[in-house]
C-alpha positions as CSV (number, residue, x, y, z in Angstrom):
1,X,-28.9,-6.5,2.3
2,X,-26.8,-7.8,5.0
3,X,-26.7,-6.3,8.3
4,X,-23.5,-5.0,9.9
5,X,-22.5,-5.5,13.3
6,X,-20.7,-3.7,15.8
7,X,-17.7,-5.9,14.9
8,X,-18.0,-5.2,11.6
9,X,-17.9,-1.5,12.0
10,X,-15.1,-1.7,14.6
11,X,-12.7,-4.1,11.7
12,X,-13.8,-1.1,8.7
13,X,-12.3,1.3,11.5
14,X,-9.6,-0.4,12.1
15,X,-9.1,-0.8,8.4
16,X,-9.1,2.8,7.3
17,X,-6.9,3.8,10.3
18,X,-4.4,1.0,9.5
19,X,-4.6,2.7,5.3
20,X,-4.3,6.0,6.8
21,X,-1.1,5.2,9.0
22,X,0.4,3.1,6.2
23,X,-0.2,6.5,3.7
24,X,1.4,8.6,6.3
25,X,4.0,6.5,6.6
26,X,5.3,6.4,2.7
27,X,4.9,10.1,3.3
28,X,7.2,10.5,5.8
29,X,9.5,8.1,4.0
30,X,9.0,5.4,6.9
31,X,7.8,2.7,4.7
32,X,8.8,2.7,0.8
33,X,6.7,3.0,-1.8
34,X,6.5,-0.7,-2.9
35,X,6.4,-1.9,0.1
36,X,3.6,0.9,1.0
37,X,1.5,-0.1,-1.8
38,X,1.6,-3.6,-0.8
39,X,0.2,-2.8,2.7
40,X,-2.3,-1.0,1.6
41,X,-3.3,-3.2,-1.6
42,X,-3.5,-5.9,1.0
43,X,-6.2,-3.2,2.6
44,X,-8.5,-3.0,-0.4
45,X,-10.7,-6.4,0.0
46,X,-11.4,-4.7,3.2
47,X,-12.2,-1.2,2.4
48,X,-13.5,-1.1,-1.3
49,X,-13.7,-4.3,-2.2
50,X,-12.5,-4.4,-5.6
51,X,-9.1,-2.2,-5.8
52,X,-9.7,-1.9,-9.9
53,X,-12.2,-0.2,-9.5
54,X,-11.1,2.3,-6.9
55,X,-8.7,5.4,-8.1
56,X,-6.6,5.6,-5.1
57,X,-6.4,1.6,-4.9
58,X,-6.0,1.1,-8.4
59,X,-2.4,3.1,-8.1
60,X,-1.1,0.4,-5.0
61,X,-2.5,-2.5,-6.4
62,X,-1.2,-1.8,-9.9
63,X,2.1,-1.4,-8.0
64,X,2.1,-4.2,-5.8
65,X,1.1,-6.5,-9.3
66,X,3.7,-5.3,-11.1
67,X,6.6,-5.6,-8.2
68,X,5.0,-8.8,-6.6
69,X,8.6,-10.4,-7.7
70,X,10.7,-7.4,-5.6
71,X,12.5,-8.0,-2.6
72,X,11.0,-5.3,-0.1
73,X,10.8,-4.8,3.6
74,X,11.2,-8.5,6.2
75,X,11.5,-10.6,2.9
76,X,14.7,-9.2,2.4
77,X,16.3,-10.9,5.3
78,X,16.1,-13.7,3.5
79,X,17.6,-13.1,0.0
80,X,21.0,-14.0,-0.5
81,X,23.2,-10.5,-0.7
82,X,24.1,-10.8,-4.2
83,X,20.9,-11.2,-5.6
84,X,19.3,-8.4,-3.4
85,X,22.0,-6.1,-4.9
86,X,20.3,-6.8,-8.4
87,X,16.7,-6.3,-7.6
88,X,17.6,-3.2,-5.0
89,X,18.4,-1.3,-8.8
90,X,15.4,-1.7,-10.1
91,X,13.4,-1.3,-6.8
92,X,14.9,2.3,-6.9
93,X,13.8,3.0,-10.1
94,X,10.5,1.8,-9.9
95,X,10.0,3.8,-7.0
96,X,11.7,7.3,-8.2
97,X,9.5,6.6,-11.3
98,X,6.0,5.5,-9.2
99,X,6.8,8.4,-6.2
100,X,4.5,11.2,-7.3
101,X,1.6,8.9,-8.3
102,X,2.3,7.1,-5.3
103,X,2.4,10.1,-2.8
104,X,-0.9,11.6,-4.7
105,X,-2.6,8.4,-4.0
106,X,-1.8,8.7,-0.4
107,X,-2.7,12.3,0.2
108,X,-6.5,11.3,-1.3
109,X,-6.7,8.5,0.8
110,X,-5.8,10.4,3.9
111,X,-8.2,13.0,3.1
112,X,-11.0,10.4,2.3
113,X,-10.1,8.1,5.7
114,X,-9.0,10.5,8.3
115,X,-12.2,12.2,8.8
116,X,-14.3,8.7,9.3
């Protein structure tokens, strides 16, 4: 069994807190829900290792797999206007149709993280 170190405990901290923030966030409607689930997909290596495994983590991941080729968030900058006007429909649905898992998702992993 490996030992842990401070820094170690300190980056899982930081880890949960950044999950936490980004859940809160797609609740509020700050952050979308693709773009949401990719933050905190991106999160998983560090907080459960394997996100299939995981029932929270298996809803963003599945997400972020499935949109990977979706123009969300700073990428969009760079997407010629036309082009984004296509994708932005089926962004939209995806989302409408992926919001209440989604938002479930989120409210777990708040509970799960916030008191840590």
């Amino acid at each position: 069994m490996t030992r842990r170190n401070r820094y170690d405990l300190e980056a899982d901290d930081q880890a949960r807190a950044e999950a936490v923030a980004a859940a809160e966030a797609i609740l509020g409607g700050e952050l979308g829900i693709i773009e949401g689930a990719r933050v905190l997909s991106s999160l998983a290596s560090r907080l459960v290792g394997n996100w299939a495994t995981d029932p929270e983590f298996q809803v963003f991941g599945a997400l972020d797999t499935e949109t990977d080729h979706l123009p969300v968030g700073k990428v969009r900058e760079l997407w010629d206007p036309a082009a984004l006007a296509e994708k932005d429909a089926t962004v939209q649905r995806i989302e409408a149709e992926s919001r209440a898992e989604v938002e479930e998702a989120c409210r777990r992993l708040i509970a799960r993280y916030r008191g840590v």
